[in-house]
C-alpha positions in Angstrom: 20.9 -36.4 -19.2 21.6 -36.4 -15.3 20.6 -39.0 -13.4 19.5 -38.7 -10.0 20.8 -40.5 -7.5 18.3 -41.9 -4.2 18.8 -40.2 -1.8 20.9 -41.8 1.4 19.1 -43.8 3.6 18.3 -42.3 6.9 20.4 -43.7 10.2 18.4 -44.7 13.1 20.1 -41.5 14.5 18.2 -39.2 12.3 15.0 -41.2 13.7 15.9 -41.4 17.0 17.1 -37.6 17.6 14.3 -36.1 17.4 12.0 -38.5 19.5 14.7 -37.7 22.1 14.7 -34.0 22.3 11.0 -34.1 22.4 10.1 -36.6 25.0 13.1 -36.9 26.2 16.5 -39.8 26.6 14.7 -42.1 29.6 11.0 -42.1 27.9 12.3 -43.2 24.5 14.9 -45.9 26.3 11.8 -46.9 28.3 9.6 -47.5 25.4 12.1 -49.3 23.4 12.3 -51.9 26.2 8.7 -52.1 26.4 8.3 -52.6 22.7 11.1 -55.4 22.6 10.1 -57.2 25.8 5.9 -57.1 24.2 7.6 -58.6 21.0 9.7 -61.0 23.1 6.2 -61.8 25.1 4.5 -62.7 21.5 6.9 -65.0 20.4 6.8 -66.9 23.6 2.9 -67.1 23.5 3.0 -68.1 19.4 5.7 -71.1 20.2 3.3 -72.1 23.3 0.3 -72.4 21.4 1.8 -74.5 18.0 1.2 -77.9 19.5 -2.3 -77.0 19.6 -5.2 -78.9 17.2 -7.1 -76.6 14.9 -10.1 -77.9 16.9 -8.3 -75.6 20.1 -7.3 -73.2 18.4 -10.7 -72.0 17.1 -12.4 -72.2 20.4 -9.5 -69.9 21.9 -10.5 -67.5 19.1 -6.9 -68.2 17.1 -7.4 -69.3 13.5 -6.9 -72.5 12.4 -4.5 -73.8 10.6 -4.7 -75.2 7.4 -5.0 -78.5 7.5 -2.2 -80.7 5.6 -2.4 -81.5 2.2 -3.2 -85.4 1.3 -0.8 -86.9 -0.6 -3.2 -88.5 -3.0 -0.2 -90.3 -5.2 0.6 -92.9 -2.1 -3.4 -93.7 -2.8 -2.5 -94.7 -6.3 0.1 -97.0 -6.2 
């Protein structure tokens, strides 16, 4: 019985090539920047908005957070 190997994984370079020759070296360059500096922009707004109560959250249209679990053993000592 043979078995049969997966086949290699890709390289970026196999992705990348032919985004380039179609649109082109600057348009793909330009909107890998813009994808990184959205991402960039995300984290920044997610670490802004963690101090906030679940009470803010909701009424800026975020979910709420679960609230913390009671530790119901201090209760019964």
């Amino acid at each position: 019985m043979l078995d049969v190997l997966p086949p290699a994984p890709l390289t970026l370079r196999h992705h990348l090539e032919p985004l380039i020759e179609h649109h082109g070296l600057w348009r793909v360059l330009k909107a890998a920047f813009a994808a990184r500096r959205k991402l960039r922009r995300e984290a920044k707004l997610a670490r802004s908005l963690a101090h906030l109560s679940p009470h803010l959250r909701r009424d800026v249209g975020l979910p709420p957070e679960a609230p913390p679990e009671r530790d119901y053993a201090l209760w019964l000592r």
